[in-house]
C-alpha positions in Angstrom: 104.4 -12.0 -49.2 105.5 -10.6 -46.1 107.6 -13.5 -45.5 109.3 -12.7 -48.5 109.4 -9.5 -48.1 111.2 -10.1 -44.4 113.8 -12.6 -45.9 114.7 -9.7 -48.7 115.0 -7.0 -46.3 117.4 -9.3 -43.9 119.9 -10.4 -46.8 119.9 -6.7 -47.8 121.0 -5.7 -44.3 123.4 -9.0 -44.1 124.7 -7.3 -48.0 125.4 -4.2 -46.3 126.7 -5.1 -43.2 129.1 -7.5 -45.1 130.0 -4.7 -47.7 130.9 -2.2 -44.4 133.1 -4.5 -43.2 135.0 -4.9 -45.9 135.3 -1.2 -46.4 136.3 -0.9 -43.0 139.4 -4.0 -43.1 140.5 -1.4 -46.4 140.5 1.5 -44.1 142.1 0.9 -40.6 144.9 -0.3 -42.6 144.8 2.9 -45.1 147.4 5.4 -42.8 145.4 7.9 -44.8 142.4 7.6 -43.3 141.4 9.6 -40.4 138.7 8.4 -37.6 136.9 10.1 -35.0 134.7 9.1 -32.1 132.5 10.9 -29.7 129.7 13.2 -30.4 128.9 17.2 -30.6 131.3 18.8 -28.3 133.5 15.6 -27.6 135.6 13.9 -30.1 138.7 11.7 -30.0 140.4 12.0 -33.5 142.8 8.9 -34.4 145.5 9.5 -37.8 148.9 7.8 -38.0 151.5 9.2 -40.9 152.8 6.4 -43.8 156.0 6.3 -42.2 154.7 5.7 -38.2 155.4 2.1 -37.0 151.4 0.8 -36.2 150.4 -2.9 -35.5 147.5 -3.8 -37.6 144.8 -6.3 -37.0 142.1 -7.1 -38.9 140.6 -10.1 -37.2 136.9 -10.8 -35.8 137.8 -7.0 -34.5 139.5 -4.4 -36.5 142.3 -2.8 -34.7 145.0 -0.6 -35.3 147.8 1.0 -32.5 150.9 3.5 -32.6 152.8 4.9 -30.2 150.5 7.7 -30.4 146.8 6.2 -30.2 145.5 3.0 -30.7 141.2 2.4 -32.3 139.5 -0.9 -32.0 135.9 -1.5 -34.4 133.8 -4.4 -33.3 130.6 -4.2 -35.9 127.8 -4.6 -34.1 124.9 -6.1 -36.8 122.5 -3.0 -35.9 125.5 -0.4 -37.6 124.7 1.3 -40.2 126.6 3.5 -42.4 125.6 7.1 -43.7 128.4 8.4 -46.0 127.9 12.2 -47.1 129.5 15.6 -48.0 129.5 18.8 -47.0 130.5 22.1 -48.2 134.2 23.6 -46.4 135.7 27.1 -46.5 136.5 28.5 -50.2 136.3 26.0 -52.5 136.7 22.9 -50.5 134.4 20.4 -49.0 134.4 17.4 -46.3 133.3 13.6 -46.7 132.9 11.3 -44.0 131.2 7.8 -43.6 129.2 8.0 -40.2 129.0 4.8 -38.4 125.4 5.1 -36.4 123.5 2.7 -34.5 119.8 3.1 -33.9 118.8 5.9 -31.7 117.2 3.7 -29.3 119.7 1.3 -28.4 122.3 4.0 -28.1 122.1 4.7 -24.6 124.9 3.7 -22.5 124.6 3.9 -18.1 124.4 7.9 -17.6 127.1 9.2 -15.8 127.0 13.2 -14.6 129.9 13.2 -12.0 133.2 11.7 -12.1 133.3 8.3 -11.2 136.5 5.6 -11.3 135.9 2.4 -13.6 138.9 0.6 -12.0 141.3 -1.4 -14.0 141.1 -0.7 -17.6 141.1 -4.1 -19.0 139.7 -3.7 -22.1 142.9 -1.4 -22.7 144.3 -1.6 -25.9 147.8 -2.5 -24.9 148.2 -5.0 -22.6 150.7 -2.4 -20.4 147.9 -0.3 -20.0 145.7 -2.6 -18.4 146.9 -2.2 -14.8 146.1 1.7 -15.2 142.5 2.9 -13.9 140.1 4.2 -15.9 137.7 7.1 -14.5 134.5 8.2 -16.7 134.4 12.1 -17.1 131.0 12.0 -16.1 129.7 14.5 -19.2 126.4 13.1 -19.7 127.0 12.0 -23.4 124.6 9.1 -23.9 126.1 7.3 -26.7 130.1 7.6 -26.0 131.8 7.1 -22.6 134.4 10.0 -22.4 137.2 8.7 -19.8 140.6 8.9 -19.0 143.1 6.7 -17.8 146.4 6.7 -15.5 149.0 4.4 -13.4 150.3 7.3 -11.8 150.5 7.8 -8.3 149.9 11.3 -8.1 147.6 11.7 -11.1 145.3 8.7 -9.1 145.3 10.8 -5.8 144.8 13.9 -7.3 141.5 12.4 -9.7 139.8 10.8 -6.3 139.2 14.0 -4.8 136.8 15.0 -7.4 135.3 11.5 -7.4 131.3 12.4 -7.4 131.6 15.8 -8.4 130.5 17.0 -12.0 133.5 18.3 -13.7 132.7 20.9 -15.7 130.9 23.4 -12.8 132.6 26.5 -12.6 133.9 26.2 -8.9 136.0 22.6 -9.8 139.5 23.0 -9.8 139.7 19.2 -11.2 139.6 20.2 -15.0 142.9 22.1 -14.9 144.3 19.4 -13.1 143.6 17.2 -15.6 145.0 19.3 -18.8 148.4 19.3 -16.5 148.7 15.6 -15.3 148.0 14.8 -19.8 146.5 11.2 -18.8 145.1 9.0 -22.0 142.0 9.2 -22.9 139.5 6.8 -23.6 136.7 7.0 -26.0 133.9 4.3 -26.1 130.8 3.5 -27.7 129.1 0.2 -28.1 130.8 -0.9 -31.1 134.4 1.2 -31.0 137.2 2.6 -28.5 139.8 5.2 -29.6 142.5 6.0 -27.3 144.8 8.9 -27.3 148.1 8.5 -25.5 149.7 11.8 -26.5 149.7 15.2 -24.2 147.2 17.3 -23.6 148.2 21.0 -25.5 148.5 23.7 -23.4 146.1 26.8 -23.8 147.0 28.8 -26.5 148.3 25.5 -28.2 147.6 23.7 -31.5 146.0 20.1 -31.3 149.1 17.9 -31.9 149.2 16.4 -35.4 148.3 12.8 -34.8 145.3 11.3 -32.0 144.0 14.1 -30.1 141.0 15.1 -28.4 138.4 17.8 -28.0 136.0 18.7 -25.3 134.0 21.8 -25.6 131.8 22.7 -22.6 129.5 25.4 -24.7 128.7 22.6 -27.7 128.2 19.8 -24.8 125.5 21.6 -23.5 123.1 21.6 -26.4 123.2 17.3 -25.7 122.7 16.6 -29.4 124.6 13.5 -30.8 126.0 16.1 -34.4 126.0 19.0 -35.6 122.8 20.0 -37.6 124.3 20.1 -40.8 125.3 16.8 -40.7 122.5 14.7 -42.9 122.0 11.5 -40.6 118.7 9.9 -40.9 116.0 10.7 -38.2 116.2 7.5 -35.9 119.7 7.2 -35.8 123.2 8.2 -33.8 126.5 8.7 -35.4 129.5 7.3 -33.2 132.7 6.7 -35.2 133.0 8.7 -38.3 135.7 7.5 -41.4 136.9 10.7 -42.9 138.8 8.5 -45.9 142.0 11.0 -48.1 140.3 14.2 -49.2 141.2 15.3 -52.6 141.5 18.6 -52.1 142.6 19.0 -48.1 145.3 17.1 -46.9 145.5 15.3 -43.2 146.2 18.9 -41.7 143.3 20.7 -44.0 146.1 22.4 -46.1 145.1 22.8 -49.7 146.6 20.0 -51.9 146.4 19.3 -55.6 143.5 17.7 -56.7 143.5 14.1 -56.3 141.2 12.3 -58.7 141.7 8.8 -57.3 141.1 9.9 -53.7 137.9 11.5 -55.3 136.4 8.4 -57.2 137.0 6.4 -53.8 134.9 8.1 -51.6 132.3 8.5 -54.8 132.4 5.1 -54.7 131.0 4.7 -51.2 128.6 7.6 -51.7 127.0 5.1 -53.8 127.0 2.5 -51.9 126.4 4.4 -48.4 124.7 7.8 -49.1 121.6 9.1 -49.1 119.8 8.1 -52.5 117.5 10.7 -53.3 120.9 13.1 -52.7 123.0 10.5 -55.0 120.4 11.0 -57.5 120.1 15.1 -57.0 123.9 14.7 -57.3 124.2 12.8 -60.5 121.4 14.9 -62.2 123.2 18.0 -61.4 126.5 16.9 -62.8 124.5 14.8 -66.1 123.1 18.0 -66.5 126.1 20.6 -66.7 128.0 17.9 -68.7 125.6 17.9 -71.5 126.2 21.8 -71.4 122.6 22.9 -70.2 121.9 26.5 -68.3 120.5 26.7 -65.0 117.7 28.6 -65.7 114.5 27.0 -64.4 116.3 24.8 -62.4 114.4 24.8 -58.8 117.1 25.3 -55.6 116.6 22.0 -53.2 113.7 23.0 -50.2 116.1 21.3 -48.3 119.4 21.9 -46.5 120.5 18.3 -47.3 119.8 19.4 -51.2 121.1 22.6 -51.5 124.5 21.2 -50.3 124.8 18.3 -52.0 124.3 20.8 -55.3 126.9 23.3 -54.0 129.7 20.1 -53.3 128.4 18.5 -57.3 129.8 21.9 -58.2 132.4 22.6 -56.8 133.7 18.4 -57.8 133.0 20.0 -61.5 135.2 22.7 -61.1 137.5 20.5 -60.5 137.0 17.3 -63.6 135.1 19.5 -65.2 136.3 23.3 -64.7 136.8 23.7 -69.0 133.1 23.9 -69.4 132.0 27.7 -69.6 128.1 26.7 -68.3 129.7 25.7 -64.8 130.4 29.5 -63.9 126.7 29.5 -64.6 125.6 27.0 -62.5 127.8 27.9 -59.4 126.5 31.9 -59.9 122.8 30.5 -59.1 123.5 27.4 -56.9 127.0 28.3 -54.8 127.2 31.4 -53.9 123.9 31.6 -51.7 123.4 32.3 -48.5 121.9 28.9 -46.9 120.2 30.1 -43.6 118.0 27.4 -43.2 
């Protein structure tokens, strides 16, 4: 039995890894789709527009570079995917599928001080692989947050902070670095996102297209995401697919609801999500379409539960927003105050 019971568990995981990657050859070509990598307080974000010239590769690795930023996937066969949603501002909500690897295999060699890698050779354009790459030195365990430059200046300037942590009050290197705009370099075991556009100014939107974010207050709490993210106990999220939203477009603006952007991602909510919250989900919208009240109806102990009811909701509103028990439903389950 046990033997069995191994062999079904192993072509299970060989299922889903195989299922993954084929989501994932869909997506890095999908100009749609937008990916981020890094962890709480650090993220690279890579999106391309339909109409941006990108070279597409979808090989042994999965790769995918623009003028603007280049990302590289190379599945590892202990990555797993956790696809879930979360409630936005008004009526909206996010969806991602979180590419995690188990938490004890995450750790990469810790770095708390700048430090130069040399030659970048794993550089996703060959012209870049004569520029050096220097690790931040942030203390992420997961991701390596680094930069990269050719320039002769931007070089002298970086290796006088060499050893030094960089985000202490008293070093002058960080402002440096926002004026000499190098790339940076995102990595993790299975991924690299690079981001070749400018760094904005203060005061200064993020530049539509690859950018990056480092927040000193968020880095400090050293967790891998955000609470209200519903990954599994055990495991690390590293790259994130945020696939078309049907309601936000790639700059969050409202948009018109778009159905077939909506069935997609329900789609891998099956086949990725959490099922117990798949099956609070589909209870919750079986129940308003067959025109029942809320009343009795227990609100989810957990945080997980009461936002996967509040995002079922607010999906109805939306394929379903003619049925006069939904007001109902989103009066008890939507409007609450979730403080837990």
């Amino acid at each position: 039995m046990t033997g069995q019971y191994g062999q079904a568990n192993q072509e299970t995981r060989t299922r889903q890894a195989a299922d993954l990657d084929t989501v994932l050859r869909r997506y890095v070509a999908d100009p749609t789709a937008n990916w981020g990598l890094g962890t709480f307080g650090a993220v690279a974000e890579f999106h391309r527009t339909e109409d941006e010239p990108a070279s597409v590769t979808t090989g042994a690795a999965l790769q995918v570079v623009t003028a603007r930023g280049a990302l590289r996937i190379s599945l590892t066969e202990d990555v797993r995917a956790f696809a879930y949603e979360l409630p936005a501002a008004g009526d909206s909500w996010h969806h991602a599928l979180a590419l995690c690897v188990p938490a004890v295999r995450t750790a990469l060699p810790y770095r708390s001080v700048l430090a130069e890698c040399g030659p970048d050779h794993d550089a996703l354009r060959p012209h870049d692989r004569a520029a050096v790459l220097f690790n931040l030195g942030l203390g992420t365990e997961h991701v390596d947050v680094c930069i990269r430059t050719a320039d002769p200046d931007g070089l002298a300037c970086l290796r006088t902070g060499l050893g030094r942590a960089l985000l202490v009050p008293d070093n002058p290197l960080m402002p440096a670095i926002l004026r000499l705009s190098p790339h940076r370099v995102f990595v993790c075991r299975f991924a690299r996102l690079e981001v070749y556009q400018r760094i904005p100014g203060h005061g200064e939107r993020p530049p539509e297209g690859p950018h990056t974010h480092v927040l000193p207050k968020l880095l400090r709490h050293q967790r891998s995401h955000a609470t209200t993210v519903p990954i599994p106990e055990g495991w690390v999220p590293c790259l994130s697919l945020h696939p078309a939203n049907p309601v936000r477009d790639t700059l969050d603006r409202p948009r018109p609801f778009d159905y077939v952007a909506h069935e997609s991602f329900q789609s891998l909510l099956r086949d990725f999500g959490d099922p117990a919250l798949v099956r609070l989900k589909e209870t919750v919208i079986e129940a308003v379409r067959a025109d029942r009240e809320p009343d009795g109806v227990v609100r989810p102990a957990s945080r997980a539960g009461r936002t996967t009811m509040r995002v079922a909701l607010r999906q109805l509103a939306h394929t379903d927003g003619h049925r006069p028990v939904l007001a109902a439903w989103r009066r008890a389950f939507d409007r609450l105050e979730v403080t837990a």
